[in-house]
N, C-alpha and C positions, 0 to 999 in steps of 0.2 A: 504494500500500500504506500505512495509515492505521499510526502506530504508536504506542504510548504514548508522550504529550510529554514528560516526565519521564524517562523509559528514553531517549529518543533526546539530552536532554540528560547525563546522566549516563554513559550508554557511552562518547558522543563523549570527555567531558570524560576518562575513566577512559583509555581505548585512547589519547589524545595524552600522558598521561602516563607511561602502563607503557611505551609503544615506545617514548618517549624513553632507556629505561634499560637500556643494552644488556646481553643475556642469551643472546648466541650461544654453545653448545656446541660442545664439539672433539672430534672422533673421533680415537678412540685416543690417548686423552691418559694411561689408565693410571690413573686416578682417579677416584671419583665424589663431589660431582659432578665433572664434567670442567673446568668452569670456574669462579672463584671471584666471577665479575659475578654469577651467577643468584641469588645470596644479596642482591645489593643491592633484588631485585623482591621476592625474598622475606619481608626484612624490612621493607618497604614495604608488601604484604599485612598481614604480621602486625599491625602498627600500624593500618592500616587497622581490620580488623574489632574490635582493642583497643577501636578510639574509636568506635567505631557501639554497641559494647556487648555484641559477640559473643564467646563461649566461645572461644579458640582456644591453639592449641600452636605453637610453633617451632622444629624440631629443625635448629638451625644446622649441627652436624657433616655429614646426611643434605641438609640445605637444601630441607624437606618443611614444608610450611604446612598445618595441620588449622584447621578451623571445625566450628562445631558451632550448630543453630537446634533447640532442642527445639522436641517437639511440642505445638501449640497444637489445644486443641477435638479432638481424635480421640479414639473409641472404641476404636479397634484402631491402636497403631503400626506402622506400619513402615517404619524408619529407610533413606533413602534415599541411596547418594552420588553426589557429583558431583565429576568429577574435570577439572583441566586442566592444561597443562607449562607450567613456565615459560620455558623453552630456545625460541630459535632458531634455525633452522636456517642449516649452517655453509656452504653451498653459495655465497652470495654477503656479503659486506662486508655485518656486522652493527652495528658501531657508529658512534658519530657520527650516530645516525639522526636525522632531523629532519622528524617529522610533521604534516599541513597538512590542511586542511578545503578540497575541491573543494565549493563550495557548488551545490546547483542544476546536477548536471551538465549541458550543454546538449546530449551528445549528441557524435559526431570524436573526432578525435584528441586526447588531452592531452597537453601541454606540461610538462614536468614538471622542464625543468631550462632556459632560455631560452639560459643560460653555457654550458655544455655539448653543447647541440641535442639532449638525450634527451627522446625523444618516445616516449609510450606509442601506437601507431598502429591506431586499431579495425578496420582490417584485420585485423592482428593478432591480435587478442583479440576477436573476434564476443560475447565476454559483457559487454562494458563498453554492448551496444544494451539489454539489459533494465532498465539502472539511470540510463536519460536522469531528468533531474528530481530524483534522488535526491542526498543529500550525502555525497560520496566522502572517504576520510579517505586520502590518497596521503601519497609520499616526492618529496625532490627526484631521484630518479632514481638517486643512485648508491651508494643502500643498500635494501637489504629493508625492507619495513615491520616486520615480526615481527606481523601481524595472526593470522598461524598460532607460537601460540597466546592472543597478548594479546588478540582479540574475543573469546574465551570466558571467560578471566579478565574482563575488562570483565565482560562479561556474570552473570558467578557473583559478581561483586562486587557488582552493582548488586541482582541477587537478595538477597543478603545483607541490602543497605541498607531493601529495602525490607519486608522482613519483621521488621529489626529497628524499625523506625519504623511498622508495622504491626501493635504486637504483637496486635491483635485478629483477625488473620485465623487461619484455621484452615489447616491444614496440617501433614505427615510430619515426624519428626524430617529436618532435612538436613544432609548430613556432608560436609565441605568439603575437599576436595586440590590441595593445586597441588604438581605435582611436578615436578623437575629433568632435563634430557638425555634427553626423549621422542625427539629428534630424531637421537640418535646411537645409540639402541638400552638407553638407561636402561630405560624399560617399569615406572615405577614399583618398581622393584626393593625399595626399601628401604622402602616403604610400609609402615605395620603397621597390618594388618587390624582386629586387637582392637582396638587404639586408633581406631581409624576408626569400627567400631560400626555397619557398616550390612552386609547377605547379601547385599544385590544393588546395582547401579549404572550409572550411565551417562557414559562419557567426551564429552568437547564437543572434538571436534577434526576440522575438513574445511572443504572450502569446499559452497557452492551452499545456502544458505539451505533448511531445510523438508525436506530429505533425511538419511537416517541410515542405517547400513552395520549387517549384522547377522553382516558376513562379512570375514576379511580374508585375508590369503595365510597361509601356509603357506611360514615364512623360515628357510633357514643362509646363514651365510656361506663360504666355501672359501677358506683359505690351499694354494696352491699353490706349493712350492719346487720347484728343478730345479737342480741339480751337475753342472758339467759341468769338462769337462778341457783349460786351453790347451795349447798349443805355439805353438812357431812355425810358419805357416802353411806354410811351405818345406819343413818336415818334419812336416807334420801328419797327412798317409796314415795309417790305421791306427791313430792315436793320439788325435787331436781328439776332444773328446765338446762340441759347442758348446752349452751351456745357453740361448740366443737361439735355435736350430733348434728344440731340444724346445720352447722353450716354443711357439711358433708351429706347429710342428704340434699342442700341445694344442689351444691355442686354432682350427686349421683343423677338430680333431672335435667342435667345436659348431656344433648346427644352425643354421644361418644366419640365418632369420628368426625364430628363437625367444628373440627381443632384443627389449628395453624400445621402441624403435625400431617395429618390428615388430607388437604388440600393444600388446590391450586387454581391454575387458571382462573376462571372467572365464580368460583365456588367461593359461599362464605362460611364465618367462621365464630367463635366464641375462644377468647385467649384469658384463660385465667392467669393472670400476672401474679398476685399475690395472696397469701391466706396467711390470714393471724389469728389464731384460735385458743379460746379458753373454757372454763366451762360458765363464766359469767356475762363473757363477751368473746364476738368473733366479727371481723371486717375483711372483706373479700372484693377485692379489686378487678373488675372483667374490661374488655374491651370488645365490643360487636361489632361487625365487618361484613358488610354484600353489597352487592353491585347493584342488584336488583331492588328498587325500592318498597315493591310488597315481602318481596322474603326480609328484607330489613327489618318494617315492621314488624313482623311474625315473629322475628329476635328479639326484640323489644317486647315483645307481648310476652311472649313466654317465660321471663325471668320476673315479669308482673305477676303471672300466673303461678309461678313457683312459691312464689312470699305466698300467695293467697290460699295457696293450698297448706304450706306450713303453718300458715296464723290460725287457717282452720283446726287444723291437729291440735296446735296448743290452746285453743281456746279465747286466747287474746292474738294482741299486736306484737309479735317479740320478730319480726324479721320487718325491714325496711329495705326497699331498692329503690335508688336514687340513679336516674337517669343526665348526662348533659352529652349533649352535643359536639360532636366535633367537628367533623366538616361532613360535607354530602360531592354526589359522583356528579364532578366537573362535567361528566356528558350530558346531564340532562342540560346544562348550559349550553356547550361546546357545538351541540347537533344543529343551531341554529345560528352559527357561524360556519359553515363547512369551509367559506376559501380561508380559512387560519388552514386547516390539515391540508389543503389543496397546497397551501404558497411553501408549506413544510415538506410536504413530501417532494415538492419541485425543487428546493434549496438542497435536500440528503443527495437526491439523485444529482444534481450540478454538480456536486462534489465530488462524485463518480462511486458513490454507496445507494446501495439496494436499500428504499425505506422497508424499514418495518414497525407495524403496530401490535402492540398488546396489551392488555389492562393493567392498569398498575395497581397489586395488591399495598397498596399504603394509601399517603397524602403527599401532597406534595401543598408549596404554596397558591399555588393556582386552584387547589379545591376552594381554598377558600376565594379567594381573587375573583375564581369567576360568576360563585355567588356576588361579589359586592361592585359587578358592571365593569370587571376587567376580565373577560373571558381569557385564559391561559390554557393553552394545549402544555404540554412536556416534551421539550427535546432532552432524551441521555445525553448524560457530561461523558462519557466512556469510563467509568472507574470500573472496578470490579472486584467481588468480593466486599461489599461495605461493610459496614460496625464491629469488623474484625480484626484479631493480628495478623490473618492475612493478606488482608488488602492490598488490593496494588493499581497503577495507572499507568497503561499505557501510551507513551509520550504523542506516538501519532494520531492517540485518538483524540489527544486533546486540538493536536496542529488541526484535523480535520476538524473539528467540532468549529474551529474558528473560520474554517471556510466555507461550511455551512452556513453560519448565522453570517457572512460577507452576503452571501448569497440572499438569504430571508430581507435581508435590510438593504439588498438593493432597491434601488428607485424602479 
């Protein structure tokens, strides 16, 4: 895969610097953003496009970075954005990161820590055969890269660079975001649209190079409390109400295979994240997942049904489920802009990459965007393997990624 020399020097250079500066998000910290690293990338953005020569904002409180590339040479504007997070994901040890250039993969297993014996084993990871020969931008094994989402910032930086040192090419107004705690359910929340200046857009957040989602699930999460009543077990007949019983029989009335575990594709799901159990109290953390908006429901209903049928048993109110909201499937928006996927799949293929689409079993910022009148499709950043120590980026997918969005934001 041929890529621009330039883009594949510049992303390299950009993504060894942004991962080095850790930006991991905390869920439920009660704050946004959640952590106050993410501002250290953020101000590092801002300065950036300062000194290239770009128009930009930096809303430190919000810890939200705008850019802004007027249009050059068009007849008809129309102002395009492009959004990406600056957060990493909190699932594995995000700091301390220390990123490295696999040059020339050769193909096996990579060694990724010698001290240690962490080894990335392509066993494992059947996608590490398509990128033999390619230069890989690894960790020493016992951090995440943060590739998801600093190869798409690379990527939107180098776009930046090279349009403002281009200013004779033609091209869309392009309107620039990096935003805070994608990863923990931010969803560019505090974005502001008028200030942004553009109707429609496109988030950069996925792995698999040349593919882009036009659909994502359909998400609440469930707080689950449960009160129950000790005694002494000696005298417990007739008086125990053991909140560790109820909760495990809630959780025995979810279907079995309709777990993360379980499924794929465009299948939903029920993720019990957390249980804390006692015999006085018990709280259980779920998150519900479908694409489809009556089976969604149907998940929501049924854990209403569950409490109802326990409170029955017990007599009283000892089980409470608390529903909120996270974001809903970008496609019911999406289906009523189709030239956004139409101008997307024409920008993959100029690139000389075969589109592909899939559903995206998560969120991205655009679920929510395109509820709030900024419809966002998903172009992948090319990372692979995320929220892990395996993770890795390879360097051409990011040079293409930049040729692509040259492409989307021509005039």
């Amino acid at each position: 895969m041929q890529a621009h020399p330039e883009f594949l020097r510049q992303t390299e250079e950009r993504l060894l610097r942004y991962a080095a500066i850790s930006t991991q998000s905390h869920a439920f910290a009660g704050e946004w953003p959640t952590t106050a690293c993410q501002r250290d990338l953020a101000r590092v953005l801002y300065d950036e496009l300062r000194a290239l020569g770009v128009a930009a904002e930096y809303d430190e409180a919000r810890c939200l970075v705008y850019g802004w590339l007027p249009a050059v040479g068009v007849a008809e504007d129309r102002p395009i954005a492009l959004v990406a997070h600056l957060d990493t994901a909190p699932d594995v040890k995000g700091w301390d990161v220390k990123p490295r250039v696999l040059r020339a993969y050769p193909g096996g297993d990579v060694v990724l820590n010698e001290a240690e014996q962490i080894v990335m084993r392509a066993a494992d990871y059947p996608n590490l055969a398509q990128y033999v020969g390619q230069d890989l931008v690894v960790t020493d094994g016992t951090t995440l890269l943060g590739g998801d989402d600093k190869a798409a910032v690379a990527a939107l930086m180098t776009l930046a660079e090279y349009y403002a040192s281009h200013p004779e090419t033609p091209h869309r107004t392009v309107c620039l975001a990096f935003t805070p705690d994608e990863e923990v359910g931010g969803l560019a929340r505090d974005l502001d649209l008028d200030k942004l200046g553009a109707k429609v857009g496109y988030t950069i957040d996925g792995d698999h190079l040349g593919w882009y989602q036009d659909q994502t699930f359909h998400a609440s999460e469930a707080f689950v409390t449960i009160t129950g009543r000790s005694v002494h077990p000696a005298t417990a007949k007739g008086i125990m109400v053991n909140a560790a019983d109820l909760a495990a029989d809630f959780l025995a009335g979810l279907p079995r295979l309709e777990k993360p575990q379980y499924t794929d594709g465009t299948d939903g799901f029920f993720y019990v994240t957390s249980v804390q159990a006692s015999c006085e109290h018990a709280a259980l953390h779920l998150i519900i997942r479908d694409f489809d908006r009556a089976k969604f429901e149907a998940r929501e209903a049924l854990l209403r049904d569950l409490a109802r049928r326990l409170n029955a048993e017990c007599g009283e109110e000892r089980v409470c489920v608390e529903l909120r909201q996270q974001y809903r499937n970008m496609g019911d928006v999406l289906s009523e802009y189709p030239f956004l996927i139409e101008d997307l799949r024409r920008a993959i293929s100029a690139a000389g990459l075969e589109p592909q689409c899939e559903p995206f079993r998560g969120g991205t910022d655009g679920s929510s965007l395109s509820f709030r009148g900024l419809p966002c499709p998903n172009l992948s950043a090319g990372y692979e393997n995320a929220h892990g120590r395996f993770e890795f980026v390879p360097v051409p997918s990011m040079a293409k990624n930049v040729e692509i969005l040259l492409h989307l934001t021509e005039s």
